[in-house]
N, C-alpha and C positions, 0 to 999 in steps of 0.2 A: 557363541561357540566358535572353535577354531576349527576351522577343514581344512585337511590338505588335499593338495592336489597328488594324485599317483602319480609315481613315475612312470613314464612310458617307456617298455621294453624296446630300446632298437638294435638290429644288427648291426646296421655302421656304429657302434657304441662299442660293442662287443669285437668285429670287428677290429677295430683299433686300441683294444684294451691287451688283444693278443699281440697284432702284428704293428703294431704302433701308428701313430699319425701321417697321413701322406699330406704335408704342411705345404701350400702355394702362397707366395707374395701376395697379401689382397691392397695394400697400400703402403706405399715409403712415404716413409715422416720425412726423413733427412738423408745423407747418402747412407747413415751407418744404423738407424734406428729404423725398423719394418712394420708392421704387422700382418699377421700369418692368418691364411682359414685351413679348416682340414678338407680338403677334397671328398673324404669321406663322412665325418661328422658334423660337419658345419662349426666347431668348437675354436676359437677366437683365439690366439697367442700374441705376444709383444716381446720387444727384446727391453730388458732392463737394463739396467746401469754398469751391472759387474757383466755383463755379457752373456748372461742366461736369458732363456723364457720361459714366462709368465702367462698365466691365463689374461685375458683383457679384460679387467671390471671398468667400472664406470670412473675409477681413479684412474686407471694408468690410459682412458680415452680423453680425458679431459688433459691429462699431463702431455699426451699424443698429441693433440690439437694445439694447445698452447706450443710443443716444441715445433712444428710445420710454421705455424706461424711467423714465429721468432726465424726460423730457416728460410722462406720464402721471401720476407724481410730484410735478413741480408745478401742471399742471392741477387733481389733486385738493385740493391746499393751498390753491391760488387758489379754488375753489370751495366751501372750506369756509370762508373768511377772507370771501366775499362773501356770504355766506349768515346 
């Protein structure tokens, strides 16, 4: 048998369905790439490629991670090549 789980009624849901997202920097990937939580919903966002956002699945965290990487990467080459 398949059960689902209910969805749970919340106000911050409803909340931000009316008066939109109150979106905070939770982490910078790179200087130009972020990702976002809601203040009110707890709800995950990322900036994509063409410069919109995106909900944050588990593809665009793995793709997040991977690009900090690759940025911290040359950050510290750049700053060892200036020094």
């Amino acid at each position: 048998m398949n059960k689902q789980q209910p969805t749970l009624f919340s106000f911050a849901k409803v909340y931000c369905s009316v008066f939109g997202h109150k979106l905070r920097v939770s982490k910078n990937i790179t200087n130009h790439v972020h990702e976002y939580r809601c203040k009110k919903c707890g709800m995950e966002m990322t900036d994509t490629a063409d410069g919109l956002l995106a909900r944050l699945t588990p593809k665009f965290k793995e793709t997040n991670a991977y690009l900090a990487k690759i940025h911290e990467r040359r950050k510290r080459i750049f700053l060892a090549k200036a020094s």
